[in-house]
PDB file of N, CA, C and O in Angstrom:
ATOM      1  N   UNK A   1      18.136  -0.756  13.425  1.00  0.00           N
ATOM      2  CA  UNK A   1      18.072  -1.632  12.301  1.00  0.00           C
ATOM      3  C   UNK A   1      19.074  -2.765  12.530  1.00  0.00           C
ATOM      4  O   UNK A   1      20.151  -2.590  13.101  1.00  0.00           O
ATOM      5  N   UNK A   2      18.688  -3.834  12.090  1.00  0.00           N
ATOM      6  CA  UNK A   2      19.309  -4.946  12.266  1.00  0.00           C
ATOM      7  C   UNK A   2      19.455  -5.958  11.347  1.00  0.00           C
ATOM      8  O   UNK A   2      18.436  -6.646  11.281  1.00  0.00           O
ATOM      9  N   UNK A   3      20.620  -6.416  10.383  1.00  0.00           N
ATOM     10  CA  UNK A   3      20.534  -7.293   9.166  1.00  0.00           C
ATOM     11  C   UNK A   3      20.472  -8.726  10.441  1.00  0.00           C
ATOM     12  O   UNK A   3      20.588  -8.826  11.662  1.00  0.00           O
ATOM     13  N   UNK A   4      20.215  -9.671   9.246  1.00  0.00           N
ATOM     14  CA  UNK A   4      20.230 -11.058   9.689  1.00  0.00           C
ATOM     15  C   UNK A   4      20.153 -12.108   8.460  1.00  0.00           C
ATOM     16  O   UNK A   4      19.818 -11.718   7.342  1.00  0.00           O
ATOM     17  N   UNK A   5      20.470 -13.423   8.716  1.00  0.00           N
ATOM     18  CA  UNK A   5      20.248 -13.889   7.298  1.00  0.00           C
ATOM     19  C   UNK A   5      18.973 -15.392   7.516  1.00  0.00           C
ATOM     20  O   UNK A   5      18.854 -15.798   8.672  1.00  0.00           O
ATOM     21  N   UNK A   6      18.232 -16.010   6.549  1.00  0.00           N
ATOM     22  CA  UNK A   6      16.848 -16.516   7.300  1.00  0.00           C
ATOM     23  C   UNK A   6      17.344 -18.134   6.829  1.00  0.00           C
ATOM     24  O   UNK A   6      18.440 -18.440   6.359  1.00  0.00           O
ATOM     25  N   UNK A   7      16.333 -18.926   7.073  1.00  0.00           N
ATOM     26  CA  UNK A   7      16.805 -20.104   6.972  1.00  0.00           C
ATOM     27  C   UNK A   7      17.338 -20.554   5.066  1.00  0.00           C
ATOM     28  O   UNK A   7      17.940 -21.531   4.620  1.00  0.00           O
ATOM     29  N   UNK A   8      16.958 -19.734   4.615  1.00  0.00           N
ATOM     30  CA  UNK A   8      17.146 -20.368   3.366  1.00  0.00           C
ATOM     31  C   UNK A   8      18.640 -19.081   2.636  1.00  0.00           C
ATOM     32  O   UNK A   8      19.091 -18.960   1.496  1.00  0.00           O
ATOM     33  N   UNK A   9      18.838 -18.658   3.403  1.00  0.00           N
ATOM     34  CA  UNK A   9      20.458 -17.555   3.273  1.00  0.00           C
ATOM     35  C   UNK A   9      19.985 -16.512   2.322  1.00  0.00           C
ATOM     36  O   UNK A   9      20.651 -16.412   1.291  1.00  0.00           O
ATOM     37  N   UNK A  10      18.753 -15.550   2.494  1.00  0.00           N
ATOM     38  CA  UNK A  10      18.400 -14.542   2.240  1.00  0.00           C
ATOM     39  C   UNK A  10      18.499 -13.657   3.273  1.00  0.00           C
ATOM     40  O   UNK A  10      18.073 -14.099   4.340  1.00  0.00           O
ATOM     41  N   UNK A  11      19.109 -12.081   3.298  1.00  0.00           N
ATOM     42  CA  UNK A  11      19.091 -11.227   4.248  1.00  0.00           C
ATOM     43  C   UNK A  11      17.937 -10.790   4.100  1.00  0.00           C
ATOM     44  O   UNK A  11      17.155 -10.832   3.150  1.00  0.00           O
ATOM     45  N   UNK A  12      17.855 -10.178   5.555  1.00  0.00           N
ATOM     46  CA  UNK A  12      16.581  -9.601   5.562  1.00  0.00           C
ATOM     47  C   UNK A  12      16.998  -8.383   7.165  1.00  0.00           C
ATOM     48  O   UNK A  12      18.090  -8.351   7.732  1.00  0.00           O
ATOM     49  N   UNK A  13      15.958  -7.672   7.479  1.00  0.00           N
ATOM     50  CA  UNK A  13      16.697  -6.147   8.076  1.00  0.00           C
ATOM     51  C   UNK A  13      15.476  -6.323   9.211  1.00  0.00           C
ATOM     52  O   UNK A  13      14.480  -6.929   8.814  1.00  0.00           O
ATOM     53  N   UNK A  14      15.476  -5.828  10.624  1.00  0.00           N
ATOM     54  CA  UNK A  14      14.576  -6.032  10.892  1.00  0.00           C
ATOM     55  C   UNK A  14      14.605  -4.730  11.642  1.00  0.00           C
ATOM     56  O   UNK A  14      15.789  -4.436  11.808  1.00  0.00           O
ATOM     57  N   UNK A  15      13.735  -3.737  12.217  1.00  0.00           N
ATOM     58  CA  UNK A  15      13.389  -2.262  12.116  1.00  0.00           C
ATOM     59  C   UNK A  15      12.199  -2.126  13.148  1.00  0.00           C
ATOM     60  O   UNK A  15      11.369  -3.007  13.367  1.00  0.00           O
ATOM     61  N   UNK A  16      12.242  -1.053  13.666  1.00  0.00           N
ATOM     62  CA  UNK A  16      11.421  -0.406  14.674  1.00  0.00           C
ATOM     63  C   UNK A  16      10.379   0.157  13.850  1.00  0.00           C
ATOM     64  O   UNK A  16      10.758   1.129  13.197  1.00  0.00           O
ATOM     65  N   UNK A  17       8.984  -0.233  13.671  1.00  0.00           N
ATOM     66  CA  UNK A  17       8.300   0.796  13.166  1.00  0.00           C
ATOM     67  C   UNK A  17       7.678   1.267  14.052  1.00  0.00           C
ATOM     68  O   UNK A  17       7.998   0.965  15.202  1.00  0.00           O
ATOM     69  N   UNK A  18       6.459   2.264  13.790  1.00  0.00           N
ATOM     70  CA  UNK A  18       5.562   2.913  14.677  1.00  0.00           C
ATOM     71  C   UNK A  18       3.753   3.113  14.361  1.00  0.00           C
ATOM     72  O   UNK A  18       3.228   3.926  13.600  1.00  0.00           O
ATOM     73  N   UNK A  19       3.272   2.362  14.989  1.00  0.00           N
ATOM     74  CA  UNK A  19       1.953   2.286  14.565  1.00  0.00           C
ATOM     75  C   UNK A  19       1.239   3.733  14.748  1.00  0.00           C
ATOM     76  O   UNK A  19       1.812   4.388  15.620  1.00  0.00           O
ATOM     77  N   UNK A  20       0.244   4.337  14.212  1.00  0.00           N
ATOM     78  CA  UNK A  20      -0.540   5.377  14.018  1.00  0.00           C
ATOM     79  C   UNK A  20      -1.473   5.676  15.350  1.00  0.00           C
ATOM     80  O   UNK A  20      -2.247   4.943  15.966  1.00  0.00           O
ATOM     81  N   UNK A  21      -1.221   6.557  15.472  1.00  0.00           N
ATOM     82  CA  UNK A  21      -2.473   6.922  16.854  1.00  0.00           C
ATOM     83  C   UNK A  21      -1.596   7.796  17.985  1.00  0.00           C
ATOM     84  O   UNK A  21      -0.366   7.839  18.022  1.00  0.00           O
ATOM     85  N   UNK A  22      -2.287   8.312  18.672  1.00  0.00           N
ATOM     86  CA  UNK A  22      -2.100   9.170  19.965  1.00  0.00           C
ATOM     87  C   UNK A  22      -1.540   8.659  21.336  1.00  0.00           C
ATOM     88  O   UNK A  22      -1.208   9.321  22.320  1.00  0.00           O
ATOM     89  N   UNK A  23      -1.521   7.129  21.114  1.00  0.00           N
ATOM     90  CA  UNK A  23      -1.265   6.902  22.716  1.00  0.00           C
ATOM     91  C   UNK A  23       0.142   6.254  22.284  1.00  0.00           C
ATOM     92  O   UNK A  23       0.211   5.434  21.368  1.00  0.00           O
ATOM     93  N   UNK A  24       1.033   6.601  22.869  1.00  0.00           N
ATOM     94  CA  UNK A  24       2.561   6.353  22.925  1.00  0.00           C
ATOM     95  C   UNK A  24       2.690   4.773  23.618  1.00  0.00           C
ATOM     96  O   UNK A  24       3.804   4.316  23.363  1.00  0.00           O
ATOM     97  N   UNK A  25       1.918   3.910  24.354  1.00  0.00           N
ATOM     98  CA  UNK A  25       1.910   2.706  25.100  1.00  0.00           C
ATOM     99  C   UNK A  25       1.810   1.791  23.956  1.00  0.00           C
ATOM    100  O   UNK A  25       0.829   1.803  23.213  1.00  0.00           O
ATOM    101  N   UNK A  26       3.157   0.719  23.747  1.00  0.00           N
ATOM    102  CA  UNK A  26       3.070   0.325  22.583  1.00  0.00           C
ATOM    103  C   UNK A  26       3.010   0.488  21.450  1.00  0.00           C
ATOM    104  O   UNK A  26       2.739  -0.479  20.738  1.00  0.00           O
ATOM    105  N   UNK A  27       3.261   1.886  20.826  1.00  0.00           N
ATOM    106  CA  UNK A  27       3.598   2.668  19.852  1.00  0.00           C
ATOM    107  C   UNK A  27       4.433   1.933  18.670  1.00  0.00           C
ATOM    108  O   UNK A  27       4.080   1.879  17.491  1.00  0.00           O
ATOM    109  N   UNK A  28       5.694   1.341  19.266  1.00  0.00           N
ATOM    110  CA  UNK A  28       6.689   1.189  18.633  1.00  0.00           C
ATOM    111  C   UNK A  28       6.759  -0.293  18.147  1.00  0.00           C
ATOM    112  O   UNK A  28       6.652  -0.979  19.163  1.00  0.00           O
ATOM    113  N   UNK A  29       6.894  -1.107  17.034  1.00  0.00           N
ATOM    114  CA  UNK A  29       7.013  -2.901  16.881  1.00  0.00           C
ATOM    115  C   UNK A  29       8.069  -3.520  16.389  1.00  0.00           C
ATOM    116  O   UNK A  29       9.072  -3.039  16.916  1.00  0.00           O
ATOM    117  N   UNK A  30       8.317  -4.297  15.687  1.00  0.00           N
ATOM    118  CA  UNK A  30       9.079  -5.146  15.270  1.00  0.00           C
ATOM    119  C   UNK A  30       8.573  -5.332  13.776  1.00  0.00           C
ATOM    120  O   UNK A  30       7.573  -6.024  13.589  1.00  0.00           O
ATOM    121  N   UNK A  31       9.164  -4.799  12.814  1.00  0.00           N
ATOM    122  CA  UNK A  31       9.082  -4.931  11.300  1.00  0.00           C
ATOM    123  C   UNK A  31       9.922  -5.807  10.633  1.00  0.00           C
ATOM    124  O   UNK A  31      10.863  -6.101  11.370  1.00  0.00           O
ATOM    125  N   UNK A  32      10.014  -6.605   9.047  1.00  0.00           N
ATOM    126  CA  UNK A  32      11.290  -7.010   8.879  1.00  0.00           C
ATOM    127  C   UNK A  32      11.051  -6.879   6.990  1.00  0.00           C
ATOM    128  O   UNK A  32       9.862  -6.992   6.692  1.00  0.00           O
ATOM    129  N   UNK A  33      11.730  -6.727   6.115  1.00  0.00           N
ATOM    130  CA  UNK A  33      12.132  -6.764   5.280  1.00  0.00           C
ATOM    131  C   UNK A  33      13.146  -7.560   4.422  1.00  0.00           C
ATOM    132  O   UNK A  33      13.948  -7.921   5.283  1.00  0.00           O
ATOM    133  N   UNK A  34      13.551  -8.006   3.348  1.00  0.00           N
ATOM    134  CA  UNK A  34      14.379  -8.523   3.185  1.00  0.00           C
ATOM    135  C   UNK A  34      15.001  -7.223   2.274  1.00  0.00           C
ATOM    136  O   UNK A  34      14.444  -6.541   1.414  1.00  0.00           O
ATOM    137  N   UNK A  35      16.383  -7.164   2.817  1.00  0.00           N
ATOM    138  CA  UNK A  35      17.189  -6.418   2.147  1.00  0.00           C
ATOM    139  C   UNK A  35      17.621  -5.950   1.131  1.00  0.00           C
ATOM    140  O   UNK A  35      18.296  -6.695   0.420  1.00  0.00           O
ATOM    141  N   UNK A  36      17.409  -4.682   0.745  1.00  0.00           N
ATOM    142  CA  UNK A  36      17.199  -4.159  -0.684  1.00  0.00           C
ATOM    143  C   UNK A  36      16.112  -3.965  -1.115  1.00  0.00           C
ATOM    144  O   UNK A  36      15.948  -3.593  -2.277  1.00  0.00           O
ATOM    145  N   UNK A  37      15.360  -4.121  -0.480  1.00  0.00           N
ATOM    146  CA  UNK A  37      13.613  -4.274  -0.903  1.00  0.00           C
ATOM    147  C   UNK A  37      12.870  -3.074  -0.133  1.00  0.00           C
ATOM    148  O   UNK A  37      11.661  -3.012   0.088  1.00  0.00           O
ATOM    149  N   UNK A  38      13.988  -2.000   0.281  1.00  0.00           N
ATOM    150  CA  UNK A  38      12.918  -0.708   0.783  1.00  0.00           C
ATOM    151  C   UNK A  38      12.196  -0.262  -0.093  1.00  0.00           C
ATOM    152  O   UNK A  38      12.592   0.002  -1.229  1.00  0.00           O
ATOM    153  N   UNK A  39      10.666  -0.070   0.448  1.00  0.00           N
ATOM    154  CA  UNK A  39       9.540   0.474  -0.402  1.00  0.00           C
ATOM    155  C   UNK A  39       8.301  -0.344  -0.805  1.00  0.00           C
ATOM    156  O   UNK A  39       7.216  -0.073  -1.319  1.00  0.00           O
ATOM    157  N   UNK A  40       8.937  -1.504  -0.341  1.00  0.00           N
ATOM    158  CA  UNK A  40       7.678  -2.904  -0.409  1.00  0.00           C
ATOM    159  C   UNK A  40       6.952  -2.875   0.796  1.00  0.00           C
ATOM    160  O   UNK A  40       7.206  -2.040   1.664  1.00  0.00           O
ATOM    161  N   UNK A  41       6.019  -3.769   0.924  1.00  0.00           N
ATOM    162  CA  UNK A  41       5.463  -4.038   2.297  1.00  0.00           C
ATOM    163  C   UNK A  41       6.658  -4.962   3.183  1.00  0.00           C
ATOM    164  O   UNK A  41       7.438  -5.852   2.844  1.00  0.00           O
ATOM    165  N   UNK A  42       6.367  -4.258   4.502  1.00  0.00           N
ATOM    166  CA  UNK A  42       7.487  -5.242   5.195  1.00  0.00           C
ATOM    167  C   UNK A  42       6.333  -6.380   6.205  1.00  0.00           C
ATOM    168  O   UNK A  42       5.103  -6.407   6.239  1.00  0.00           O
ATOM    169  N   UNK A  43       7.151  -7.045   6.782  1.00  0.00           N
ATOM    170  CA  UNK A  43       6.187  -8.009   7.598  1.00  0.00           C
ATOM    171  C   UNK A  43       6.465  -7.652   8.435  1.00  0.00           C
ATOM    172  O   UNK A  43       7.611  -7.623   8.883  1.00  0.00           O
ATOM    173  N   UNK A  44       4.938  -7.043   9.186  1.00  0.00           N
ATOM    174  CA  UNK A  44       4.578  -6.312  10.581  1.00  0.00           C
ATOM    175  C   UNK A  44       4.642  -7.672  11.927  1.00  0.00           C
ATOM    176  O   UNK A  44       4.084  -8.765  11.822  1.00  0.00           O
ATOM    177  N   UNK A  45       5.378  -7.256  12.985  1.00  0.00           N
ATOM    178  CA  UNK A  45       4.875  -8.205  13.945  1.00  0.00           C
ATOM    179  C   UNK A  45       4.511  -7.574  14.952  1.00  0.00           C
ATOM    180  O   UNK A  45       5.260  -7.282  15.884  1.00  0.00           O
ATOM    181  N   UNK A  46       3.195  -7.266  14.865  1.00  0.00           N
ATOM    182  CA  UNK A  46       2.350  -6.416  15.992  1.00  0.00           C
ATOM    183  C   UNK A  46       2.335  -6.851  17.128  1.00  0.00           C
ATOM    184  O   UNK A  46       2.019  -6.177  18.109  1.00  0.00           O
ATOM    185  N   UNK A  47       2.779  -8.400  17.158  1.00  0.00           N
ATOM    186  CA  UNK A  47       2.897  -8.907  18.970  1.00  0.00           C
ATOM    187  C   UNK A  47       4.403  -8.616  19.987  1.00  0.00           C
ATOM    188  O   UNK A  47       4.740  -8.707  21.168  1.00  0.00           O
ATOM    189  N   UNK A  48       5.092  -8.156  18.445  1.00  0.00           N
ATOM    190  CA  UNK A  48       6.452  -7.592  19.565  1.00  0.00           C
ATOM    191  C   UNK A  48       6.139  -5.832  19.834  1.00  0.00           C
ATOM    192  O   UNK A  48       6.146  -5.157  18.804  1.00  0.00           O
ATOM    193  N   UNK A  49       5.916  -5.211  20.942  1.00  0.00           N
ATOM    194  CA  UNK A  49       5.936  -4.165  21.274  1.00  0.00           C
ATOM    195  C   UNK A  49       6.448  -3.592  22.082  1.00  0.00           C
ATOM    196  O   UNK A  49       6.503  -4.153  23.177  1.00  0.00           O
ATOM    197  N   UNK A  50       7.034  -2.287  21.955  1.00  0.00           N
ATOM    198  CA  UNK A  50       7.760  -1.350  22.585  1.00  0.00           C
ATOM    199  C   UNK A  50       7.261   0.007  22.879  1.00  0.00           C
ATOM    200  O   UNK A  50       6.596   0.689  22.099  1.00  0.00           O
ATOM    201  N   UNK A  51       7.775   0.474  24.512  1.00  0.00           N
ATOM    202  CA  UNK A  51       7.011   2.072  24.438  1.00  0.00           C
ATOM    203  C   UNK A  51       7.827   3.123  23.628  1.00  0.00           C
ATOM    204  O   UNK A  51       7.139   3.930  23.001  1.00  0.00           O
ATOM    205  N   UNK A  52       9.224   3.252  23.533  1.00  0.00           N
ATOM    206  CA  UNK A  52      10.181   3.809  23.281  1.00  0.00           C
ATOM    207  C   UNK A  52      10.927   3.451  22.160  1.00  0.00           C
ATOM    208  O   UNK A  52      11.161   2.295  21.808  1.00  0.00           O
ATOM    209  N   UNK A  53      11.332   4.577  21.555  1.00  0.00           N
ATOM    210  CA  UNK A  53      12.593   3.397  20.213  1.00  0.00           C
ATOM    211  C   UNK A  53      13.705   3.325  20.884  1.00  0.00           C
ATOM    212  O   UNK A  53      14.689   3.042  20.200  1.00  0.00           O
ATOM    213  N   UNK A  54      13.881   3.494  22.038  1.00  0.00           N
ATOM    214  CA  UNK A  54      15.261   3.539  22.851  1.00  0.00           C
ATOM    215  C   UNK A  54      15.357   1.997  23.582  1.00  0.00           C
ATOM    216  O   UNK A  54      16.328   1.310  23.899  1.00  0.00           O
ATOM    217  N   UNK A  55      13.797   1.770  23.705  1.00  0.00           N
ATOM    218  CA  UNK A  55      14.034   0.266  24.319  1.00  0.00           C
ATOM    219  C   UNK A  55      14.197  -0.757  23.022  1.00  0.00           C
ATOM    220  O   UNK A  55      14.903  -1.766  23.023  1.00  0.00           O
ATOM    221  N   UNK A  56      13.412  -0.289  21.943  1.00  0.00           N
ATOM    222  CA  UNK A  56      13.133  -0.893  20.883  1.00  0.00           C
ATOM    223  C   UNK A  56      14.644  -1.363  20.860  1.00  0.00           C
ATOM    224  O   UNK A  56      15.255  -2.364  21.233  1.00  0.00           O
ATOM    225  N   UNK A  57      14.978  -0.072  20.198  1.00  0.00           N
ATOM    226  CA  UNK A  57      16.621  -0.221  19.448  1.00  0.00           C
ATOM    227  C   UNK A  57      17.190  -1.002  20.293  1.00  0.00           C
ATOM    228  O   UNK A  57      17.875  -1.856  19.731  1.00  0.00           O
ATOM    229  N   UNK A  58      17.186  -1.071  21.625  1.00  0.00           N
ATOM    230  CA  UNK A  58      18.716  -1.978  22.474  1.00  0.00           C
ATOM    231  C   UNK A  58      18.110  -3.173  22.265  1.00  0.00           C
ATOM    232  O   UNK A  58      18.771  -4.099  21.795  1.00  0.00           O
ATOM    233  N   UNK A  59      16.760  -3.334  22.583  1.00  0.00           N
ATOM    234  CA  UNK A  59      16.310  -5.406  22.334  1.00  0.00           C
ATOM    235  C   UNK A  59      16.507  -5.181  20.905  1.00  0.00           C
ATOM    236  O   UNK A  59      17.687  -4.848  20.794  1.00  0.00           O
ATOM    237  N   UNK A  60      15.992  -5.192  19.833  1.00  0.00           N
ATOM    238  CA  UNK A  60      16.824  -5.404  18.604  1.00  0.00           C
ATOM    239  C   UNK A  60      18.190  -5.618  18.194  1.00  0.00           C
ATOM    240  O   UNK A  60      18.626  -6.291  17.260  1.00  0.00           O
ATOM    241  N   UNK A  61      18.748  -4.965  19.008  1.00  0.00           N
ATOM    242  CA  UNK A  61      20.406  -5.146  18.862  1.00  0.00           C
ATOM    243  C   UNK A  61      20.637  -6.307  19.522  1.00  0.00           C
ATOM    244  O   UNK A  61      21.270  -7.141  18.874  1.00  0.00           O
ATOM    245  N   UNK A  62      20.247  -6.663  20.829  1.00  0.00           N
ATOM    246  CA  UNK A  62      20.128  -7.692  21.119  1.00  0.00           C
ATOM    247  C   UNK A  62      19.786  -8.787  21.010  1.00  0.00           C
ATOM    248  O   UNK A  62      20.386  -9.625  21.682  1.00  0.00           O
ATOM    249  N   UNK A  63      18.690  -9.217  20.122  1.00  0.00           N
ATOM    250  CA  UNK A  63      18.577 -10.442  19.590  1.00  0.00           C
ATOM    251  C   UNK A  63      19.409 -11.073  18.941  1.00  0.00           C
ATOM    252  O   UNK A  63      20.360 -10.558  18.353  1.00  0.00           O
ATOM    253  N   UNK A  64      19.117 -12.386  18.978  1.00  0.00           N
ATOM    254  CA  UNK A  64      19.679 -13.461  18.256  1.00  0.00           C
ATOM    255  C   UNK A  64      19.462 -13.421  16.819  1.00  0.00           C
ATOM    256  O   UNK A  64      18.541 -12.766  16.332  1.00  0.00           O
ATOM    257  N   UNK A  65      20.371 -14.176  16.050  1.00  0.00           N
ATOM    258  CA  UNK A  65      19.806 -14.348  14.698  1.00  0.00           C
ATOM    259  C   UNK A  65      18.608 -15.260  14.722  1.00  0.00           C
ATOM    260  O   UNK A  65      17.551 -15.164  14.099  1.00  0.00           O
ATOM    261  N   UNK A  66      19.065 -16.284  15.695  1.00  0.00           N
ATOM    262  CA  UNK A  66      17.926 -17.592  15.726  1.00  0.00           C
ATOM    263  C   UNK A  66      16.890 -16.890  16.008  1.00  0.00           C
ATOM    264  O   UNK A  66      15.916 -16.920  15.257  1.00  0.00           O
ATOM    265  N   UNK A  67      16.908 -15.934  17.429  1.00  0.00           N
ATOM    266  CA  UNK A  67      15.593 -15.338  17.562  1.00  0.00           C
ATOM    267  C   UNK A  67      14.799 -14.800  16.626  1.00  0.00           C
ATOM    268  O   UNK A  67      13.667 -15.284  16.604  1.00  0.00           O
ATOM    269  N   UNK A  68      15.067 -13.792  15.696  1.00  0.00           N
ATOM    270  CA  UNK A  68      14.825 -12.968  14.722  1.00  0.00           C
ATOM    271  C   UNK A  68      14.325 -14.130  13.353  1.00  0.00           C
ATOM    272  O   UNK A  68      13.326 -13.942  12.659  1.00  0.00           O
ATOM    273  N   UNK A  69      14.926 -14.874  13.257  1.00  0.00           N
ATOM    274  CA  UNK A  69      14.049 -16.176  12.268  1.00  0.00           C
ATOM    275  C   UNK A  69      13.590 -16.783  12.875  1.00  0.00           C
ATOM    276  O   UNK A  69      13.124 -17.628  12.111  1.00  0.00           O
ATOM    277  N   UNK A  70      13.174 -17.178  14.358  1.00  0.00           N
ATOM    278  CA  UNK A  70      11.903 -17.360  14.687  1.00  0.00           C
ATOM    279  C   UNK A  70      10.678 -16.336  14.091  1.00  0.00           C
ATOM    280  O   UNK A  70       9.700 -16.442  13.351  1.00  0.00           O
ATOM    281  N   UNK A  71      11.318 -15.343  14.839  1.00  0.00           N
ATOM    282  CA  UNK A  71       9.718 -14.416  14.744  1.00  0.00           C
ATOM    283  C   UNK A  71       9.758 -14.132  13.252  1.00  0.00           C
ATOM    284  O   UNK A  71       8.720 -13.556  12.924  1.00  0.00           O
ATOM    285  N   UNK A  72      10.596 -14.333  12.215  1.00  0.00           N
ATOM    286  CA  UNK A  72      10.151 -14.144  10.963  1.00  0.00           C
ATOM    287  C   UNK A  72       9.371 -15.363   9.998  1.00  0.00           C
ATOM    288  O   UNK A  72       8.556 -15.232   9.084  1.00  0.00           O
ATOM    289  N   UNK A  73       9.788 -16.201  10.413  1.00  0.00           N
ATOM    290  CA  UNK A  73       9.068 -17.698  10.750  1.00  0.00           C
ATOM    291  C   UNK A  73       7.593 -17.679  11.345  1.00  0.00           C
ATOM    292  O   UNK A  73       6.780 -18.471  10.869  1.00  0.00           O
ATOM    293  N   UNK A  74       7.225 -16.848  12.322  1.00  0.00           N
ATOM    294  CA  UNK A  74       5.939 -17.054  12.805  1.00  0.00           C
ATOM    295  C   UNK A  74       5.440 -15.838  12.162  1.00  0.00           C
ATOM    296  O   UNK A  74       4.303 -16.007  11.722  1.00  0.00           O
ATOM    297  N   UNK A  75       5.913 -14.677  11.964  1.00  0.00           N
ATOM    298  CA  UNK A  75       5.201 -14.025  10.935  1.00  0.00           C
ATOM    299  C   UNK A  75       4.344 -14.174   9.388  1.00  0.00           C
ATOM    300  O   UNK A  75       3.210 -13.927   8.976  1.00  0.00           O
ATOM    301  N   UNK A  76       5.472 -14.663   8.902  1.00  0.00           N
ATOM    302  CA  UNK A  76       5.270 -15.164   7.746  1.00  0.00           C
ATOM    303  C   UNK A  76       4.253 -16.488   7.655  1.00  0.00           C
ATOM    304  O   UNK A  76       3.327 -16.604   6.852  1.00  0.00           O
ATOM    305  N   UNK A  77       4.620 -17.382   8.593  1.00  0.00           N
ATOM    306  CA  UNK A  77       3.335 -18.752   8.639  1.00  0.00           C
ATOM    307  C   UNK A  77       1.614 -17.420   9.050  1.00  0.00           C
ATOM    308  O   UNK A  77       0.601 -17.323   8.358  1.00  0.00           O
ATOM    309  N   UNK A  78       1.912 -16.728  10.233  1.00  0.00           N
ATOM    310  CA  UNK A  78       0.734 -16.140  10.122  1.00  0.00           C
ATOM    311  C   UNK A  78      -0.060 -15.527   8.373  1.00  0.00           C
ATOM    312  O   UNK A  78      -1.218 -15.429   7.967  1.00  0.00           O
ATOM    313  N   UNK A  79       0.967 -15.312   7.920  1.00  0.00           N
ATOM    314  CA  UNK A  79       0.655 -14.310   7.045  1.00  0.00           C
ATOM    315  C   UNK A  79       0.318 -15.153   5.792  1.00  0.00           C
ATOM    316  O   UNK A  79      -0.208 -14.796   4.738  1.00  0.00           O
ATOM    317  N   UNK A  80       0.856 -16.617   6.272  1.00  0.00           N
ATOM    318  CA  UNK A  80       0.136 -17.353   4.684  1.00  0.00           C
ATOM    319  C   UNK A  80       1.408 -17.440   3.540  1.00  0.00           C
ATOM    320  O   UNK A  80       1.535 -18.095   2.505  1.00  0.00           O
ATOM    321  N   UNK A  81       1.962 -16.816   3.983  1.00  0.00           N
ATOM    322  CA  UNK A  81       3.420 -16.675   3.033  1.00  0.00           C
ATOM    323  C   UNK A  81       4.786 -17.438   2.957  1.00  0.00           C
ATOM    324  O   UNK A  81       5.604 -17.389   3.876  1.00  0.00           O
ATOM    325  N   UNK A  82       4.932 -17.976   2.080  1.00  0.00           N
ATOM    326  CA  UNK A  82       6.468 -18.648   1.680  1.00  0.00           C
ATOM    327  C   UNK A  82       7.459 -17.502   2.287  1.00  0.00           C
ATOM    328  O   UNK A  82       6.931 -16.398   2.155  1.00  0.00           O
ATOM    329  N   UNK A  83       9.193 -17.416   3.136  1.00  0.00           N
ATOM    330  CA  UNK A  83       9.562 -16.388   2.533  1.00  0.00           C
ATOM    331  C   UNK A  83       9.914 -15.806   0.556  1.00  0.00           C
ATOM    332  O   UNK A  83      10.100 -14.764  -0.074  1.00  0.00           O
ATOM    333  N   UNK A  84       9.834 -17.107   0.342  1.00  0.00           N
ATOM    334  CA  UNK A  84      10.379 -17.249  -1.072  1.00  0.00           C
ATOM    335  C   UNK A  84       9.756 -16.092  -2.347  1.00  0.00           C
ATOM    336  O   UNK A  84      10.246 -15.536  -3.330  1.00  0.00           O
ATOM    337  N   UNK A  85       8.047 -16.134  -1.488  1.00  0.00           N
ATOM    338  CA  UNK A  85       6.925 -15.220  -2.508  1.00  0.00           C
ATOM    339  C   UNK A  85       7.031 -13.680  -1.954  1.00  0.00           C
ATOM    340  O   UNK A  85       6.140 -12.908  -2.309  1.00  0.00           O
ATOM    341  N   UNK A  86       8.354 -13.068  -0.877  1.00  0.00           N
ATOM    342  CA  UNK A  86       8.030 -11.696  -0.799  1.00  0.00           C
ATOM    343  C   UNK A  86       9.509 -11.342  -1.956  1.00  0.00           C
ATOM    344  O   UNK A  86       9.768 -10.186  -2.291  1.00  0.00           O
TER     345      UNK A  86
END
């Protein structure tokens, strides 16, 4: 798990989830939430993938903040969404 804060100075957490199914290849993605808000929908980014949460977890730790509001930035434009409306 990883806090960060987005262009407009809202935190938001960004998290390893795990998609459903049998084959472990790409199993693992890139989720993000804004903080305090466990239990809502989070914004899935199905194009970041991982086999392991072991690789997951170290590139997550590793990113940038800039990086991480990129891809919450291209999530969210995919998704049609302001961050403002989650």
């Amino acid at each position: 798990m990883r806090q960060f804060v987005d262009d407009s100075g809202d935190t938001w957490v960004g998290f390893v989830a795990r998609a459903e199914g049998g084959d472990y290849k790409g199993a693992f993605y890139l989720a993000m939430e804004r903080a305090g808000d466990q239990g809502g929908d989070p914004v899935a980014l199905t194009d970041v993938r991982w086999n392991s949460t072991r690789t997951a977890e170290r590139t997550l730790a590793t990113m940038s903040g800039v990086e991480l509001r990129r891809r919450l930035r291209s999530a969210l434009g995919r998704a049609g969404m302001p961050a403002s409306a989650l």
